[in-house]
N, C-alpha and C positions, 0 to 999 in steps of 0.2 A: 627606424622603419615603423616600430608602433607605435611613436610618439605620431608619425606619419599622418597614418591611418587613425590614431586617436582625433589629431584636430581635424582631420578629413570626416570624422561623425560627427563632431561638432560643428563642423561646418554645415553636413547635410540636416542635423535636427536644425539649424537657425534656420536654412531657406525653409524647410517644410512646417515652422513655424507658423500657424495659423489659426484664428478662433475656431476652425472646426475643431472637436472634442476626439473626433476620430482620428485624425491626422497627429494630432497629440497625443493619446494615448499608445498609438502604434509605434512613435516615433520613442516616447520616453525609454521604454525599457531598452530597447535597440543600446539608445544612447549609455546609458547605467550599463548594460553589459560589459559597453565596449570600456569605458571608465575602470569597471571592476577587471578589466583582463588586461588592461594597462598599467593598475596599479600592482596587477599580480608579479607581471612583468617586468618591472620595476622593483620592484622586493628580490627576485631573483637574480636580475643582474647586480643589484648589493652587494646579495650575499658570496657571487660570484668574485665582485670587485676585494670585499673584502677576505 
């Protein structure tokens, strides 16, 4: 499910990829968040596995 949604941002930062500088800046951190709450998520089912 959040791996899901993780390449579902990565999908939406690629389309809204554009020279505008605003569209890019809006879109980056989005994307990082979503990165750093997938990896977080990931750590925990680890630690769950293991």
């Amino acid at each position: 499910m959040t791996l899901c949604l993780f390449f579902f941002c990565v999908f939406l930062s690629l389309q809204y990829s554009s020279p505008t500088e605003k569209i890019a800046t809006s879109t980056l951190p989005v994307f990082f968040y979503s990165f750093g709450t997938f990896l977080c998520n990931l750590s925990i089912h680890m630690i769950y596995i293991i």
